[in-house]
C-alpha positions as CSV (number, residue, x, y, z in Angstrom):
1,X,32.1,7.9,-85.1
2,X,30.5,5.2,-83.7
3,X,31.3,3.8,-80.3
4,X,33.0,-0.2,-80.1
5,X,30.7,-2.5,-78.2
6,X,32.7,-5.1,-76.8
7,X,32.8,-8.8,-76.3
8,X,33.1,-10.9,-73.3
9,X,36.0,-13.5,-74.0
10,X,36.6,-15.5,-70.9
11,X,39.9,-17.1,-69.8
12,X,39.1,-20.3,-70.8
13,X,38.2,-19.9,-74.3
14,X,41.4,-17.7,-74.6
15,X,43.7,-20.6,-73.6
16,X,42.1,-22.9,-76.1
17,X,43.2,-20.5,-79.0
18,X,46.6,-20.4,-80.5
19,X,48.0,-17.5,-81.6
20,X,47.3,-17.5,-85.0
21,X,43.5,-18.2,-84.2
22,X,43.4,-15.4,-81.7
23,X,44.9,-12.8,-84.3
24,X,42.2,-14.1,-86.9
25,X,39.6,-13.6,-84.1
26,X,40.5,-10.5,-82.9
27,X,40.8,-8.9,-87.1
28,X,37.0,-10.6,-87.4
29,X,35.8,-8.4,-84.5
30,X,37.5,-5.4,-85.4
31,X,35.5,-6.0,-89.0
32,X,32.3,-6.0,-87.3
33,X,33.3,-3.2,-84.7
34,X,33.3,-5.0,-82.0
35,X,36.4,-5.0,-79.2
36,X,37.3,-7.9,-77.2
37,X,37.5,-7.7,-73.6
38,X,38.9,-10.0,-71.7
39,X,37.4,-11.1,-68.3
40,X,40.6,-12.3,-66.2
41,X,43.4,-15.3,-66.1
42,X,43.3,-18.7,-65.6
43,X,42.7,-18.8,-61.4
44,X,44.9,-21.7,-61.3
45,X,47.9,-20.2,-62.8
46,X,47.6,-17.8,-58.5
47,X,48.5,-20.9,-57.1
């Protein structure tokens, strides 16, 4: 089996998708065996 390399995705360019784009993104990686990882929320939403 071979082992999932993953993908930065910062929090950002998450807030800038909508659902139905981050579903179609997330199938994409899966295709190419890749798995998203996502690096932390927006620092402004702490306040």
């Amino acid at each position: 089996m071979v082992e999932k390399d993953k993908v930065f995705i910062g929090w950002r360019t998450s807030n800038l998708m909508n659902k139905k784009t981050k579903e179609y993104f997330l199938q994409e990686l899966n295709k190419i065996n890749l798995e998203p990882y996502f690096t932390g929320v927006n620092p402004f939403d702490k306040r």
